[in-house]
N, C-alpha and C positions, 0 to 999 in steps of 0.2 A: 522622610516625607510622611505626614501625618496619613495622608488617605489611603497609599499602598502598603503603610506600615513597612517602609524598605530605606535603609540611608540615601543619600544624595547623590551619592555614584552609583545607586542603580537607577534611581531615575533619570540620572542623566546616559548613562548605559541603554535602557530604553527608548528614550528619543533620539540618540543614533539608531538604532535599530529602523525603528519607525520611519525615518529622515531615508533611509538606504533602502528602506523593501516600498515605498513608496514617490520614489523619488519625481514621480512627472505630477502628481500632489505635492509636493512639498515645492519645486519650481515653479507651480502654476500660484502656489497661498507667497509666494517670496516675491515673486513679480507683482501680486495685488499691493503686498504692502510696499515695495518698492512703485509702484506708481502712484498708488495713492500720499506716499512721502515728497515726489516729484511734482506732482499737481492738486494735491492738497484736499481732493476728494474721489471717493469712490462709486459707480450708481450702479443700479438693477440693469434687468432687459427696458424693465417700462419707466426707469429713470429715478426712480426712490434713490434721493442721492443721502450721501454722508460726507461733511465736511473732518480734515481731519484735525482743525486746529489748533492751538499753540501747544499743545501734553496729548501730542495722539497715542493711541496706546497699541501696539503690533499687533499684539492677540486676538484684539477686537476686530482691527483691519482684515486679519488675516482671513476671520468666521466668517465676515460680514457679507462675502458676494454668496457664499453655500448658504447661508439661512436668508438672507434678503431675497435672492431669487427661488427659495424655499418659500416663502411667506407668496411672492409675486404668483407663483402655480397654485397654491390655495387659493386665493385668492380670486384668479380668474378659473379656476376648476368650479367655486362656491356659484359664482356667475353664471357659469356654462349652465350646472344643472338647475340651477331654478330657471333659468333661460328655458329650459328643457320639457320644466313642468314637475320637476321632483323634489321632493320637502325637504328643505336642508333643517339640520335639528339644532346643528354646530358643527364651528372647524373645531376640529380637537389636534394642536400644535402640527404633524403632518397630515392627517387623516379631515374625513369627514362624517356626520351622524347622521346618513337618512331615514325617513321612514317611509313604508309601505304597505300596501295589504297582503294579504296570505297572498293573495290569487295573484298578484302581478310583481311580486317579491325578485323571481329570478331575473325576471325582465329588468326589475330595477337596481339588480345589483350590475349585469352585464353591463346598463347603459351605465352607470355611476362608474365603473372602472374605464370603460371607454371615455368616457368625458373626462374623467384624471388623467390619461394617455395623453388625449389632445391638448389638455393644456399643458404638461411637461413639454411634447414636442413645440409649442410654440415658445413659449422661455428658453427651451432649450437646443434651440436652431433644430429642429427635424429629432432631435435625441429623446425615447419615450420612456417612463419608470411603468415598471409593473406596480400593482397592485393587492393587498392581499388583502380578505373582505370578509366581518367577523357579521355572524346574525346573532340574533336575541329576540327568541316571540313571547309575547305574554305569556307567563307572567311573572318574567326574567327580563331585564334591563341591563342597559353599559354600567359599568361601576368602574373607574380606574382607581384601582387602591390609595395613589395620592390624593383623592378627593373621600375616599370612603369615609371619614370622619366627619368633616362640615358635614356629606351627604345624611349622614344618623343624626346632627345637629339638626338640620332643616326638618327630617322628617318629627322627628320627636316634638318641635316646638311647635309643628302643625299639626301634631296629633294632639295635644295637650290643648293647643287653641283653641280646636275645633270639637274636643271633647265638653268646651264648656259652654258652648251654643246651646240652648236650646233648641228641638228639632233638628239637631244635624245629625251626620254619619256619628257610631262610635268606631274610637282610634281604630278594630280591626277593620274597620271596614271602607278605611281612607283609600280612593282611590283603586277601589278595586269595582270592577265596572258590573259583576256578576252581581252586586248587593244590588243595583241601580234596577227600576221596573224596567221591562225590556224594550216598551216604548224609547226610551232615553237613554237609554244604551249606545255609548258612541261606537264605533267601528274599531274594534282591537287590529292596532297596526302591528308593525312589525318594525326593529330598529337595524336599521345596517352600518356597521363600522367600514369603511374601508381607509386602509392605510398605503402610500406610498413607500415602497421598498429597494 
């Protein structure tokens, strides 16, 4: 097997493994794809269905209700807190990006994990995930390493654009609020990751 660098009987050696120290996961992903082979589609809490028809594929079957109902608490989580009053920035695949000010930071990380609780307990009949909650205050930002290249693409091409303006910022001074008169000066937020765990 190319990705573990290990032959074929150990990865299959593994998946017994796996199948044995897990086994009320492995019953509960066997029963999705055995019903969903039975009746031909599979749905969410809030009904995101999937049909599974004529070349369904197991593997897919099997993921589908842990990341479907994954997506379904994002999703009403993103709701809750703007419901709430709190900037959402982005979902980022489990998590989400808010921001806030210095002064009301802790408050808004508490409620931001609170509001992710409540919407796991509802997806998840009464069952709540914790939360783990990264900060970042000016003039330090989220950067997930799978993006850190487009993200030096976009800046670069905005530094370079914006270099050839006349009367504009130069490239050091893109976006950095301390060059700006103080009148105009927007309010240095602060960005909160928190993640589902």
């Amino acid at each position: 097997m190319i990705r573990i660098r290990q032959p074929v009987t150990r990865a299959r050696e593994l998946l017994r493994l796996h199948r044995e120290t897990y086994r009320v996961f492995c019953a509960r992903s066997d029963a999705a794809v055995d019903h969903a082979m039975l009746h031909g589609k599979l749905w969410t809490a809030f009904g995101w269905t999937v049909q599974t028809g004529t070349n369904p594929n197991p593997r897919f079957l099997r993921n589908f209700l842990m990341q479907g109902n994954g997506v379904e608490m994002l999703r009403l989580a993103c709701c809750l807190l703007v419901d709430a009053g709190i900037r959402v920035c982005a979902p980022i695949h489990d998590a989400v990006l808010v921001e806030a000010p210095l002064e009301s930071l802790t408050e808004v990380v508490r409620r931001t994990q609170q509001i992710m609780s409540n919407a796991s307990a509802i997806v998840l009949d009464g069952f709540r995930l914790r939360s783990d909650a990264e900060i970042f205050c000016y003039p330090d930002h989220y950067m997930d390493e799978r993006g850190r290249r487009i993200w030096e693409t976009v800046i670069r091409i905005i530094v370079e654009s914006d270099s050839h303006k006349p009367g504009r910022r130069r490239p050091g001074e893109l976006g950095n609020p301390a060059t700006l008169p103080a009148r105009s000066r927007p309010p240095v937020p602060s960005i909160v990751y928190c993640r589902s765990r």
